[in-house]
N, C-alpha and C positions, 0 to 999 in steps of 0.2 A: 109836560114831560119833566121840565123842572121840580114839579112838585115832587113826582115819583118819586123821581132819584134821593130828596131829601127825606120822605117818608121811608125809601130801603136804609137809607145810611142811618138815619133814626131805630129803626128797627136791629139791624144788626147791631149800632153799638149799645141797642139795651139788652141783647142775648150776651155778649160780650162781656158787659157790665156783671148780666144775672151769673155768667156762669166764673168770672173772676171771684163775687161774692161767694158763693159756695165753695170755691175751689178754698179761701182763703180762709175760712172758718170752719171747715169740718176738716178731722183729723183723718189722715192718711191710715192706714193696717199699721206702717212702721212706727207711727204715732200714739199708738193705742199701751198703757202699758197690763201686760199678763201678770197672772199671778196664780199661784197654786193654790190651793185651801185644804186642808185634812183636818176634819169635824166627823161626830157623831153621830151615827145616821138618824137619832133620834133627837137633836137638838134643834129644838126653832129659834133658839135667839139666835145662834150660827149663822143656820139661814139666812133671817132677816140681815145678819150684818155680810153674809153673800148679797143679798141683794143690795144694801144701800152702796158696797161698793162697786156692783153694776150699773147702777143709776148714778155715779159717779163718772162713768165711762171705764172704768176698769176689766179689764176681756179674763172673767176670771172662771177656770175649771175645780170644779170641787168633788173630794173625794172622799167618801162616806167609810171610816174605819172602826171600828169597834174599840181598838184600843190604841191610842194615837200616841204611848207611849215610848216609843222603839221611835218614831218622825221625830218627836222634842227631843231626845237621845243625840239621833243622829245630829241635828242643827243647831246643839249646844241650848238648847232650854232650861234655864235653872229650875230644877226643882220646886222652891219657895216661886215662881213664877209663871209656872205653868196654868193654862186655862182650859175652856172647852171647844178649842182649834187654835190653829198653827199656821200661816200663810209663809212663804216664798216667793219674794218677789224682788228678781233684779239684785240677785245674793244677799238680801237680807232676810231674817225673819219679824214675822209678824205675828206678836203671841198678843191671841184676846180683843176685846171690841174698841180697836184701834180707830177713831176716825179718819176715813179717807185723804182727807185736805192736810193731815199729818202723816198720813203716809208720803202723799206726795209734795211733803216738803221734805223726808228724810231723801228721797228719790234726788231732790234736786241739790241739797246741803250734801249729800253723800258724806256722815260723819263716821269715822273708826270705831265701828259697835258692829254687834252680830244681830244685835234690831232693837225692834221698839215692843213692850207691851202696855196694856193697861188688864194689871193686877186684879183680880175678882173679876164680878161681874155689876159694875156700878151700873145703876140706874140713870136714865139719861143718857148711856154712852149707844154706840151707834148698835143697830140689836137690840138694848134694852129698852128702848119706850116704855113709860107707863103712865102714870098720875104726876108722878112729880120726877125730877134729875137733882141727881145727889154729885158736888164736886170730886175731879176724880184726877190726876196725874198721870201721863203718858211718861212712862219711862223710858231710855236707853239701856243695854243692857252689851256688855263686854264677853270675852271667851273666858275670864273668872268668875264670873256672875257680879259683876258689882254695874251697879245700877246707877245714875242720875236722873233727873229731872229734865224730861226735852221742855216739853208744855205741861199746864195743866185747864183745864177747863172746867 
């Protein structure tokens, strides 16, 4: 009978165990962060950079516009900076193939800018895969348009 009891108490504190481990490493719904996206409907590097930051964990809705003009307007996107989509996320914007892991350091450094882009469409940045990655600058960008250096990679 001994034995039992030591095999239940065995058992239960490995479900206990299993289910503390899950609980402690996967993110809760309020832990997830959203984000808007307004792209092209015709544009696949967009895409691609919707999905890499889904596979990032990012719970992001995306909204296919024809002319995405009037959205960078709205959210202060400088002209000389403008790409092909526009993210919102957590009151900043997100112009262009931003990689994720700088998003979410702008999320967590929360710096005085209206967001972050990376200008053109470099190669190598999240969305562009190809043959080769061409070095490229993740900008900041203010409500006058003036621009710094966050990263570059």
């Amino acid at each position: 009978m001994n034995r039992i009891w030591k095999c239940f108490a065995l058992g239960v504190a490995m479900v206990v165990l299993g289910l503390w481990t899950v609980s402690a490493f996967s993110k809760s719904p309020s832990d997830v962060t959203t984000m808007t996206v307004y792209k092209t409907p015709t544009c696949g590097c967009c895409t691609k950079w919707v999905n890499h930051l889904r596979e990032q964990g990012f719970q992001v809705t995306a909204y296919d516009i024809s002319d995405l003009t009037p959205i960078k307007k709205k959210h202060g996107v400088p002209d000389a900076l403008a790409t092909c989509h526009t993210a919102i996320v957590d009151g900043y914007v997100v112009e262009g193939h931003v990689p994720a892991d700088v998003i979410q350091r702008l999320l967590t450094e929360r710096p005085k800018v209206v967001g972050i882009t990376v200008p053109g469409m470099p190669m190598g940045s999240p969305g562009m895969e190809g043959a080769y990655s061409e070095p490229y600058d993740v900008l900041t960008f203010d409500q006058d348009g003036k621009t710094q250096v966050y990263t570059s990679r």
